[in-house]
Each structure stands twice: as structure tokens, then as C-alpha cells.
C-alpha positions in Angstrom: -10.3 7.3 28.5 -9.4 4.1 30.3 -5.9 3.9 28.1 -5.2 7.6 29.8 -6.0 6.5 33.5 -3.4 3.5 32.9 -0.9 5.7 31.5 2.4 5.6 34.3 3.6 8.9 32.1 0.6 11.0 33.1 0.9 10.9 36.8 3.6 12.9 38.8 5.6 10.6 41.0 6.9 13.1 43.3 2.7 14.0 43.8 2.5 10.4 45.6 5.0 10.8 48.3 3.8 13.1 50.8 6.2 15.5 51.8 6.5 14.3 55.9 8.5 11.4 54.6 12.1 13.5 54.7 10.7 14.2 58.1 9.7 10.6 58.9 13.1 9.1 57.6 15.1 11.0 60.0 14.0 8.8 63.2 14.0 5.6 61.4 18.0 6.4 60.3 18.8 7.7 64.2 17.3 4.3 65.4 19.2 2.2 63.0 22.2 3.8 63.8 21.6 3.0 67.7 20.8 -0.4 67.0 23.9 -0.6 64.9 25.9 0.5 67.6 24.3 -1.9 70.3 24.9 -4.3 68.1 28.4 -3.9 67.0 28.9 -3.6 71.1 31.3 -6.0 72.5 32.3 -6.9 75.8 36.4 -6.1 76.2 38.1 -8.8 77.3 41.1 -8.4 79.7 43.0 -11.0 77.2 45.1 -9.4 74.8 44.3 -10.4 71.1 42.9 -8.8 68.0 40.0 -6.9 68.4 36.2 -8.9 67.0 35.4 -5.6 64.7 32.0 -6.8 63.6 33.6 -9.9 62.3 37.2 -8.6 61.0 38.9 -9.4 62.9 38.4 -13.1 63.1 38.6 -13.6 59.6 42.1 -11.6 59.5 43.2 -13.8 62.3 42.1 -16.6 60.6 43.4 -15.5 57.1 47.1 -15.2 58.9 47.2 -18.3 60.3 46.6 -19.7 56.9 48.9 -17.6 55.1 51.7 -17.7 57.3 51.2 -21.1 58.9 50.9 -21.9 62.5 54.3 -21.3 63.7 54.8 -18.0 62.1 51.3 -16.6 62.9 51.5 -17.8 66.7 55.4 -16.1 66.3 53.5 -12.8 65.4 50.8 -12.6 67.6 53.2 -13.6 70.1 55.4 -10.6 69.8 52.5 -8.2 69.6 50.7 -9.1 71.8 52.3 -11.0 75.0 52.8 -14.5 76.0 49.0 -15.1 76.2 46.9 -14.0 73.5 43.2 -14.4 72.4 42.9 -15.2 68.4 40.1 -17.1 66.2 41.1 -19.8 64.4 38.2 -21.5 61.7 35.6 -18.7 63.9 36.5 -20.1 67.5 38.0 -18.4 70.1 41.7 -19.7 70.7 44.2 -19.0 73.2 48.0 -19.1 72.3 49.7 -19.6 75.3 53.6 -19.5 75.3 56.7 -18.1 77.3 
């Protein structure tokens, strides 16, 4: 008798969960969405640059100015963006100035 009360095959799992947690879930997954979004939130910045993308967008800055060097990738941000442009170089927040 005590071998059949430990057996995991005898019970039902779907007889545990009560059936309000579909309803439940559906708050907790609105709220983490909001919080998502508040989070991902960024001030805009009147300088022109790449945007910050949850982090992208530093890491492709970053990424260029190692591929292409720091000539080439001041070059290209130069002529797509203006003479003064906001990029991240190593995760800080650099300005290219040039004319």
C-alpha cells in the first residue's frame, strides 16, 4: 500500500494544477510585457547616432569600429549620419566630431 501512494504513474498531473492558472497567467504576461517596455524605454537624444536597441546597437557600433578600423568606421558614420554623431566605442558613449 505505501509502494502505491509513492507511485508518480498513479496520480494525474493535470489534477494538480487548478484550472484558474490559464486565467492567472494572463496578468503576470501583460505586466511583464509593460515592464519590458519601460524598460527597453530610452530617452532620444537630439544627437544623431545609432539607435541603443536594448544593447544592439552599441555592440554593432562597436563591432564596426573593430572591423573596419577607426578611420573607415568614423568615414561611415560620418556620411550617414552628419558631421557630429553619437556612437559607443568598448560600451561608452563617443562623439565623432568632424567637418
Amino acid at each position: 500500500m505505501v509502494l502505491e501512494t509513492l507511485n508518480p504513474m498513479q496520480y494525474n498531473i493535470t489534477s494538480l494544477v487548478p484550472d484558474t492558472m490559464p486565467v492567472a497567467t494572463v496578468p503576470i504576461l501583460i505586466l511583464m510585457c509593460f515592464l519590458f517596455l519601460i524598460w527597453s524605454h530610452e530617452e532620444t537624444s537630439s544627437i544623431p547616432g545609432p539607435g541603443y536597441c536594448m544593447g544592439i546597437g552599441p555592440l554593432i557600433s562597436h563591432g564596426r569600429f573593430l572591423w573596419m578600423g577607426v578611420g573607415n568606421a568614423c568615414n561611415y558614420y560620418n556620411k550617414t549620419y552628419g558631421e557630429f554623431v553619437r556612437v559607443w566605442i568598448s560600451g561608452e558613449e563617443t562623439f565623432i566630431i568632424s567637418k
